[in-house]
Wavefront OBJ file of the C-alpha trace (Angstrom):
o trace
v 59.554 173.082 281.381
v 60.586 170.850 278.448
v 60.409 173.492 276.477
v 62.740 175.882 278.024
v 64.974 173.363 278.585
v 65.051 172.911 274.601
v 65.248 176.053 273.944
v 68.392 176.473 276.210
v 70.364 173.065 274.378
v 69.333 174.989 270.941
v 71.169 178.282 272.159
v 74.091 176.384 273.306
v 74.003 173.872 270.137
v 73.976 177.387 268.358
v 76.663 178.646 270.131
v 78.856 175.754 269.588
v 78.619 176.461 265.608
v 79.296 179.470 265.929
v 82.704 178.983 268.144
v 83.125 176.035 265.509
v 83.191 178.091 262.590
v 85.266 180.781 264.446
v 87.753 178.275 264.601
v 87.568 176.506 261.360
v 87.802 179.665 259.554
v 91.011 180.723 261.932
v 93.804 182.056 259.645
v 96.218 182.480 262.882
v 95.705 182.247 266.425
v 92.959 184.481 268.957
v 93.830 187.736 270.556
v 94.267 185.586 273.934
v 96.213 183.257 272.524
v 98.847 186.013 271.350
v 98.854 187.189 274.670
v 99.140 183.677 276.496
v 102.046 182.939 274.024
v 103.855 186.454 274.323
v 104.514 186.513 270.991
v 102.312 187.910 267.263
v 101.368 185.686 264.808
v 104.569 186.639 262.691
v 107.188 186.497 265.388
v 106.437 182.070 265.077
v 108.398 179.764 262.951
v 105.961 178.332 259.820
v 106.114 174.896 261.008
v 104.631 176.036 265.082
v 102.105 178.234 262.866
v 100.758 175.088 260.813
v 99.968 173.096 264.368
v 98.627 176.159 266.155
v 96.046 176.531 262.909
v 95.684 172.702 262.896
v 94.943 172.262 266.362
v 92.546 175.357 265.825
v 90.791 173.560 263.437
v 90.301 170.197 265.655
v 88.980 172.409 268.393
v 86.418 173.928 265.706
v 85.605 170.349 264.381
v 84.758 169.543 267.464
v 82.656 172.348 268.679
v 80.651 172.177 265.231
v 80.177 168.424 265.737
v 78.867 169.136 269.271
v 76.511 171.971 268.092
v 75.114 169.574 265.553
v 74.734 166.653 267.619
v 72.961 168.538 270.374
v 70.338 169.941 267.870
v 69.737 166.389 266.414
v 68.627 164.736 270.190
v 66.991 168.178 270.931
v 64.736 166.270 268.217
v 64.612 163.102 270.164
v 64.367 164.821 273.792
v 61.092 166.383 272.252
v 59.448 163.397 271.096
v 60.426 162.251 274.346
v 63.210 159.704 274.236
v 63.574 158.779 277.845
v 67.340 158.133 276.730
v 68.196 161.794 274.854
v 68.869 163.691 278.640
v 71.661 161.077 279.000
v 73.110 161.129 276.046
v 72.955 165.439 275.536
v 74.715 165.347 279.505
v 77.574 162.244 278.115
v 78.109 163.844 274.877
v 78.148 167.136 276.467
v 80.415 165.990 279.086
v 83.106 164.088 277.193
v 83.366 166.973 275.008
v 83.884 169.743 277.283
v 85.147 168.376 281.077
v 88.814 168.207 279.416
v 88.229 172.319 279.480
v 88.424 172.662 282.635
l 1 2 3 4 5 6 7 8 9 10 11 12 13 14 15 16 17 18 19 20 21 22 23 24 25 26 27 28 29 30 31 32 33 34 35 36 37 38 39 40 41 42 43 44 45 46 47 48 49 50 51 52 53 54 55 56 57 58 59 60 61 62 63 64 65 66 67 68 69 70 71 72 73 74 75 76 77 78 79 80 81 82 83 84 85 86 87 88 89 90 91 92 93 94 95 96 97 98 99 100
């Protein structure tokens, strides 16, 4: 059971890096994101493109740093730290509840 349970964190830790470097390596905004705004990439002033790509790369930062940090305590959770489930669920939690 432990070990599914790893292996589940690991594809979501994997996951994350993968949405972070999506969004690190973001030149202008997503398809949805066009769509949301009603507007392309070109029709937006220079300055609005600069925080759009800024806050892009924030969100990838972050994703990254949550992939990463769930693959380190997948370490601890299987040498059996009694305290990794709580942090994985806090991290995990503070990082993606403001999401929804």
């Amino acid at each position: 059971m432990l070990n599914a349970a790893i292996a589940l964190l690991v594809v979501a830790a994997l996951l994350g890096l993968v949405f972070g470097g999506r969004y690190l390596n973001a030149r202008t905004f997503m398809p949805y994101q066009a769509t949301a705004a009603g507007k392309s990439w070109s029709e937006l002033d220079p300055g609005i493109q600069a925080v759009v790509v800024a806050m892009l790369r924030i969100v990838g930062g972050a994703f990254a740093g949550l992939g990463v940090t769930i693959l380190w305590l997948c370490f601890a959770l299987y040498e059996g730290a009694r305290w990794a489930p709580w942090a994985i669920l806090m991290i995990s939690a503070v990082m993606l509840a403001p999401a929804l």
